[in-house]
C-alpha positions as CSV (number, residue, x, y, z in Angstrom):
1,X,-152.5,44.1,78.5
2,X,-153.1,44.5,74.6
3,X,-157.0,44.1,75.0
4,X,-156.7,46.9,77.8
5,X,-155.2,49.1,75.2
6,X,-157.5,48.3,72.3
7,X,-160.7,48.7,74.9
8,X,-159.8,52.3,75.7
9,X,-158.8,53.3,72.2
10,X,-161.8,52.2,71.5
11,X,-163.9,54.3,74.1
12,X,-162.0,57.4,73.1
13,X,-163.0,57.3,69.4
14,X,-166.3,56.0,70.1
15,X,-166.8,59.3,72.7
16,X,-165.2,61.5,69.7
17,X,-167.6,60.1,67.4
18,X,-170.8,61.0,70.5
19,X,-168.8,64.6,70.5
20,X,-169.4,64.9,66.3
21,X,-172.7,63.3,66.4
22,X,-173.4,66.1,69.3
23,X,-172.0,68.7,66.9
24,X,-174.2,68.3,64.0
25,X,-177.3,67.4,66.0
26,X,-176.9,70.8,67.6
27,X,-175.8,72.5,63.9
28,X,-179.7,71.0,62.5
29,X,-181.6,72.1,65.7
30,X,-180.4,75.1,65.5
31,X,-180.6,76.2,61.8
32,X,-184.7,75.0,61.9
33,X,-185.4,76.5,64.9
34,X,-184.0,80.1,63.6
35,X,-183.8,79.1,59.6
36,X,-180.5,80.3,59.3
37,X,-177.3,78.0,58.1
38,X,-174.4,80.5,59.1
39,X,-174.4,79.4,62.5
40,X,-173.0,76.5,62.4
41,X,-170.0,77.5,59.8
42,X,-169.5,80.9,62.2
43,X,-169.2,78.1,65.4
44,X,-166.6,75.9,63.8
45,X,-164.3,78.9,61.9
46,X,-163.6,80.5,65.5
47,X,-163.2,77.0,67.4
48,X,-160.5,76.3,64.9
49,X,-159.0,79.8,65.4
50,X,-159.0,78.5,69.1
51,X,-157.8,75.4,68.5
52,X,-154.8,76.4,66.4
53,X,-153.5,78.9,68.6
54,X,-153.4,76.3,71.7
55,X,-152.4,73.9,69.9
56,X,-149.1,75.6,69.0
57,X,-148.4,77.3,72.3
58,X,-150.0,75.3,74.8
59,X,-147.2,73.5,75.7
60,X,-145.4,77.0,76.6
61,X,-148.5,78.1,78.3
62,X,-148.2,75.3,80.5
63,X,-144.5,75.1,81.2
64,X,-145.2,79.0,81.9
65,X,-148.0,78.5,84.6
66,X,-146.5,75.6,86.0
67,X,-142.8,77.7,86.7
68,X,-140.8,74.9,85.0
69,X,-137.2,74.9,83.8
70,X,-135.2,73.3,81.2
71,X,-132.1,71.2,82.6
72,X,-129.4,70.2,81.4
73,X,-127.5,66.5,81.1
74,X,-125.3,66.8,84.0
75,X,-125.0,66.9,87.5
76,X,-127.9,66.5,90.1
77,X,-130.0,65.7,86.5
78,X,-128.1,63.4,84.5
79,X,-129.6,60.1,86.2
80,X,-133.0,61.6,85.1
81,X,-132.2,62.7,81.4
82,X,-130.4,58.9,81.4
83,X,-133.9,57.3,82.2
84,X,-136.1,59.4,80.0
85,X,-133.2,58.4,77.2
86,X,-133.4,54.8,78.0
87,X,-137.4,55.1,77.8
88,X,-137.3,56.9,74.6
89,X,-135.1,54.0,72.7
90,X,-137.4,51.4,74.3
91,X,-140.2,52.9,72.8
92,X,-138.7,54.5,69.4
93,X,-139.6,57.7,70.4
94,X,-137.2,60.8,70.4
95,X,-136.1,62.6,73.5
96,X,-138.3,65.2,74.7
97,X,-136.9,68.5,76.4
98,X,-137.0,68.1,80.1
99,X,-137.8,70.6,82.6
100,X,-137.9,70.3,86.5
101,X,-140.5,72.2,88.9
102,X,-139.4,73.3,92.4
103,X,-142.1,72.0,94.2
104,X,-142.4,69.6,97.2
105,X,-145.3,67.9,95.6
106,X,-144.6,64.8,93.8
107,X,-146.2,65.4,90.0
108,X,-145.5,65.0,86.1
109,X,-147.0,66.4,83.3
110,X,-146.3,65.9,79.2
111,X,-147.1,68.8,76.9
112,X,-146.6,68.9,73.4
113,X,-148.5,69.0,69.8
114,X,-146.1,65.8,68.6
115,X,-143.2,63.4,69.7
116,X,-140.8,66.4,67.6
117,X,-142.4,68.4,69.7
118,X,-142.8,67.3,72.9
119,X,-141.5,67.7,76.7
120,X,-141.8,66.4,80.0
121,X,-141.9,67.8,83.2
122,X,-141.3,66.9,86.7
123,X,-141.3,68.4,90.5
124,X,-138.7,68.2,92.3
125,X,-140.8,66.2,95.4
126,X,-141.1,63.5,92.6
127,X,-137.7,62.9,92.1
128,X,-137.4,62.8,96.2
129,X,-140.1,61.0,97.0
130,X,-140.1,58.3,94.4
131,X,-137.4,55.5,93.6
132,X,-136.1,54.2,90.7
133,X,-138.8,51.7,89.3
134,X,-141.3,54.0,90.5
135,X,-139.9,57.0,89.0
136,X,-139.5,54.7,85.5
137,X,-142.9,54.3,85.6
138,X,-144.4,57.8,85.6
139,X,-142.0,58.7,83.3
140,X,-143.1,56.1,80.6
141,X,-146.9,57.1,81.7
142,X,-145.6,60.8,80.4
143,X,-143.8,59.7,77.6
144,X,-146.9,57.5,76.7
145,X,-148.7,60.9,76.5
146,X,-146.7,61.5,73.8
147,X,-146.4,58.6,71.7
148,X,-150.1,57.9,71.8
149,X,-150.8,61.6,70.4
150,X,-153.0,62.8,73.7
151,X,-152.0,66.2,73.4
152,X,-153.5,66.0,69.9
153,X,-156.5,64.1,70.6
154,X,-157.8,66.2,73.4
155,X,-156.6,69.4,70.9
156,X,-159.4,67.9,68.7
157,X,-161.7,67.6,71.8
158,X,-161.1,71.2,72.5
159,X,-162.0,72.1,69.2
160,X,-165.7,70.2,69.6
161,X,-166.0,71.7,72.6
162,X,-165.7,74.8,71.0
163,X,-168.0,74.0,68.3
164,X,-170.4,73.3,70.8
165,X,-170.3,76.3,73.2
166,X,-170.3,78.8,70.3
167,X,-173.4,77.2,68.6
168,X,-175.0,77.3,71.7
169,X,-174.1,81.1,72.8
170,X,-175.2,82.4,68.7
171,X,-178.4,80.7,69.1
172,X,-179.2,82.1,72.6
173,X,-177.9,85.7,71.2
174,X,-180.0,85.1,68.2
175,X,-183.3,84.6,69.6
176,X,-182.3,87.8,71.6
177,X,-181.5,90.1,68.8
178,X,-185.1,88.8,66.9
179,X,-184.3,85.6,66.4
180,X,-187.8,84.3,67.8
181,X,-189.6,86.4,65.9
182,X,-187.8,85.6,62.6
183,X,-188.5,81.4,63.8
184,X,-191.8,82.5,63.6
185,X,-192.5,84.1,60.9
186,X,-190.3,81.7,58.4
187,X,-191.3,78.1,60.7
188,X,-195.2,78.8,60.3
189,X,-195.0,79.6,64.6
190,X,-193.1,75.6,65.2
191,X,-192.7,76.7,68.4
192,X,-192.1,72.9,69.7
193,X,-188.9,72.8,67.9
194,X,-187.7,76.2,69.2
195,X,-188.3,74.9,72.7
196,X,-186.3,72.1,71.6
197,X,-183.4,74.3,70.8
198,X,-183.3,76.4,73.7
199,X,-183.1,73.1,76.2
200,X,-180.0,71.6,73.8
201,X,-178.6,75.1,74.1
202,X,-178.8,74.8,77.6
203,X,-177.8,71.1,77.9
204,X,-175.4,70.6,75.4
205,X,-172.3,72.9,76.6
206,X,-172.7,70.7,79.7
207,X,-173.0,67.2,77.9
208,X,-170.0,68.6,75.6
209,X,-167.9,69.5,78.7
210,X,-168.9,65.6,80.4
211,X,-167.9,64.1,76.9
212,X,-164.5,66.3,77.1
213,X,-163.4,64.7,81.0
214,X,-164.6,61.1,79.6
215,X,-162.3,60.9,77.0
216,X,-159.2,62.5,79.4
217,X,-159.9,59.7,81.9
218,X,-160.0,57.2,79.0
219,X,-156.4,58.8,77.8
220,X,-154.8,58.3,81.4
221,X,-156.1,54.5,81.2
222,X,-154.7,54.2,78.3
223,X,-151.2,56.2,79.1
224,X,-151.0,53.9,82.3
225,X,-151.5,50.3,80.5
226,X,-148.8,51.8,77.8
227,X,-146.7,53.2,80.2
228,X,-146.7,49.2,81.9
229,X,-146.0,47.5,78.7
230,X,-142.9,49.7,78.1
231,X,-141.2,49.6,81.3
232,X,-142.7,46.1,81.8
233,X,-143.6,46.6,85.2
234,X,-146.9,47.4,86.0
235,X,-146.5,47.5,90.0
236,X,-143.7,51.1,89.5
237,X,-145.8,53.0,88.2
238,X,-149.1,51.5,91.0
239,X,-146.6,52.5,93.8
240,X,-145.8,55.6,92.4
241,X,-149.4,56.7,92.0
242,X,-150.4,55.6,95.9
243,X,-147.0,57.6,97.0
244,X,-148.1,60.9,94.6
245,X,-151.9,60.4,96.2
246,X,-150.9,60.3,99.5
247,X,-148.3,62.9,99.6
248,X,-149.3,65.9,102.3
249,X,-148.0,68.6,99.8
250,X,-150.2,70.4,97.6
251,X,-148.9,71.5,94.5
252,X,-147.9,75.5,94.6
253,X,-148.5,77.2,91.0
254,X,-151.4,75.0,90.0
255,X,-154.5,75.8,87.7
256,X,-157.4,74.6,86.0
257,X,-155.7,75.3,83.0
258,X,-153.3,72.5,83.3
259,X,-154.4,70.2,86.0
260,X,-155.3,68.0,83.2
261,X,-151.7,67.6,82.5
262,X,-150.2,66.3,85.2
263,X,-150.2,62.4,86.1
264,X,-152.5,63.1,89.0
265,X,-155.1,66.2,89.5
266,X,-153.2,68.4,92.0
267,X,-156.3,70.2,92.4
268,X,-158.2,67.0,93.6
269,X,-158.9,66.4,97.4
270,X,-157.1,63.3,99.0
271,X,-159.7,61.1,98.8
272,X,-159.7,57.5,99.0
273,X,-163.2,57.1,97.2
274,X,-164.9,59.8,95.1
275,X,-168.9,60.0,94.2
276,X,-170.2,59.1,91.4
277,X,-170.7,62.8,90.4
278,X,-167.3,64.0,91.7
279,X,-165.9,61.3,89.1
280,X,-167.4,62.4,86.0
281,X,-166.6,66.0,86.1
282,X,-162.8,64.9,86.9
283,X,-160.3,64.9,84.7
284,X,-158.4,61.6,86.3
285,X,-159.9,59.1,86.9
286,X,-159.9,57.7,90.7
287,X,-156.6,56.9,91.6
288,X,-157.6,53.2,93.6
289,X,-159.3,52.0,90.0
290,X,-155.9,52.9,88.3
291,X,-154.1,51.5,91.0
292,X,-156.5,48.1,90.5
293,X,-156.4,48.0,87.1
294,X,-152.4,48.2,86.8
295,X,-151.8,45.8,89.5
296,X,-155.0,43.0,87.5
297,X,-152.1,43.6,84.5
298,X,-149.2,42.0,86.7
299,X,-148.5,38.6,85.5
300,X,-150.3,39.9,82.2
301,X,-146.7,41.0,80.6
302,X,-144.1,38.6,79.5
C-alpha cells in the first residue's frame, strides 16, 4: 500500500519535472531561433494570470457547470454529511461543503484550491446505486483529492501548460510578423535551428497536453490507494468503480471542462478495454487497471 503511494508520487513529480524541463527547452529554442528573450517572460506572466484566476474560482466554475447544490445536515442528507464527517476525523482533515447533483448517473467530483477550501460533490444516482462501504469508498477517493493537494498540483500543471502553448503561439506569430527575417539577419541565416523551432512549436503544445493527462491519471492512482488506506477497505471503493462503469446513464450537464473532476470520465465510452492511444489522451486511467490494482492491495492493509 505505502510503496503504491510513494511510486505515484513519484511519477507525478518526475512528469512535473519533464513538464519544466519541456518549459525551458522550448524558452532556449525559441529565443536563438528569433534572438529575442521577451518571449519566454511574456509566456509565463499571462499563464500565471490564467492560473490565478482558476485557481480561485474553479471550484465555483465547476460546481456551476455541473448544477450542484449545497445541502444541509438533515433529513434525506444527514447519513451522507455523517460519513464525509467520520472520513474527515479519520484522516485529520476538515469537513468540506457538500453539494448533491440531480442526476441518475452515479459520479463524484472534489474541487477546491486547499483542504479550507475545499468541497465535494455527489449525484444523486450515486447515493442510489451505491451502498454503504461502497459509497465510503468514493468518498475517501474525493476527500483524498483534497488532502493530497490535486487540485493544486494539476493548478501548477495548468500553468506549464500554459507556458507552453503561449511560447509556442508567440514564436509562430513572430516568424509571421518578420520574425524569419530578423533570425536571419542576427543568426548569420542558422536556418537548421529555425527549422528546429517551428517542429517543437508544433510538437510541444501536444507533448505538453500528453504530459498534463499523465500526471491526472497518476493523481487518481494515487487518490484510489489513499482513499483504501483510509477507509481500510480496498474492495468498496473496486465495487463502487465497476457499479459507476457500468451504469446505463450518462451524466446530463457534463463538459470537458470538468470531466477531469469526477471519480470516473462521464464523457468516456463504456468500454471494457481501451487502446493504447485512447489511454493516453484520457484523463482516468482504465477503470479494469484501477479495479486490479485496488483489489492486488487487499490483504495489503492491516
Amino acid at each position: 500500500m505505502y510503496k503504491e503511494i510513494t511510486s505515484n508520487k513519484i511519477r507525478s513529480a518526475v512528469l512535473i519535472g519533464a513538464f519544466l524541463v519541456l518549459v525551458i527547452a522550448l524558452g532556449w529554442v525559441f529565443s536563438i531561433a528569433l534572438d529575442s528573450e521577451i518571449i519566454l517572460p511574456i509566456a509565463v506572466f499571462f499563464s500565471i494570470i490564467q492560473a490565478f484566476t482558476s485557481y480561485y474560482y474553479s471550484d465555483k466554475i465547476a460546481l456551476g457547470i455541473s448544477r450542484a447544490r449545497e445541502v444541509p445536515r438533515r433529513g434525506d442528507y444527514l447519513t451522507l454529511h455523517r460519513e464525509i464527517e467520520n472520513l474527515c476525523i479519520t484522516a485529520g482533515l476538515p469537513k468540506p461543503k457538500v453539494y448533491v447533483i440531480n442526476d441518475p448517473a452515479p459520479n463524484a467530483f472534489a474541487t477546491g484550491r486547499d483542504p479550507e477550501h475545499a468541497a465535494i460533490a455527489v449525484t444523486t444516482g450515486l447515493l442510489k446505486e451505491l451502498n454503504k462501504t461502497e459509497l465510503e469508498g468514493v468518498l475517501a477517493h474525493e476527500l483524498s483529492h483534497i488532502g493530497n493537494y490535486d487540485i493544486r498540483v494539476m493548478t501548477i500543471v495548468v500553468v506549464l501548460v500554459g507556458v507552453v502553448s503561449l511560447l509556442a503561439d508567440f514564436f509562430l506569430r513572430s516568424l509571421w510578423w518578420g520574425g524569419n527575417r530578423r533570425s536571419r539577419d542576427n543568426n548569420g541565416g542558422n536556418q537548421y535551428m529555425l527549422l528546429v523551432a517551428i517542429v517543437a512549436a508544433i510538437l510541444a503544445p501536444i507533448a505538453a497536453t500528453i504530459i498534463q493527462l499523465a500526471v491526472s491519471r497518476k493523481r487518481e492512482y494515487l487518490a484510489d490507494a489513499t482513499g483504501s488506506l483510509l477507509t481500510r477497505y480496498p474492495e468498496g471503493l473496486a465495487r463502487a468503480l465497476e457499479k459507476i462503469s457500468k451504469t446505463p446513464h450518462t451524466l446530463k450537464h457534463r463538459s470537458s471542462a470538468t470531466n477531469h473532476l469526477y471519480i470516473e470520465n462521464p464523457l468516456t465510452e463504456k468500454e471494457e478495454k481501451q487502446s493504447w492511444f485512447v489511454t493516453i489522451f484520457s484523463t482516468h486511467p482504465p477503470v479494469a487497471d484501477r479495479i486490479k490494482k485496488l483489489r492486488a492491495m487487499i490483504g495489503t492493509i492491516k
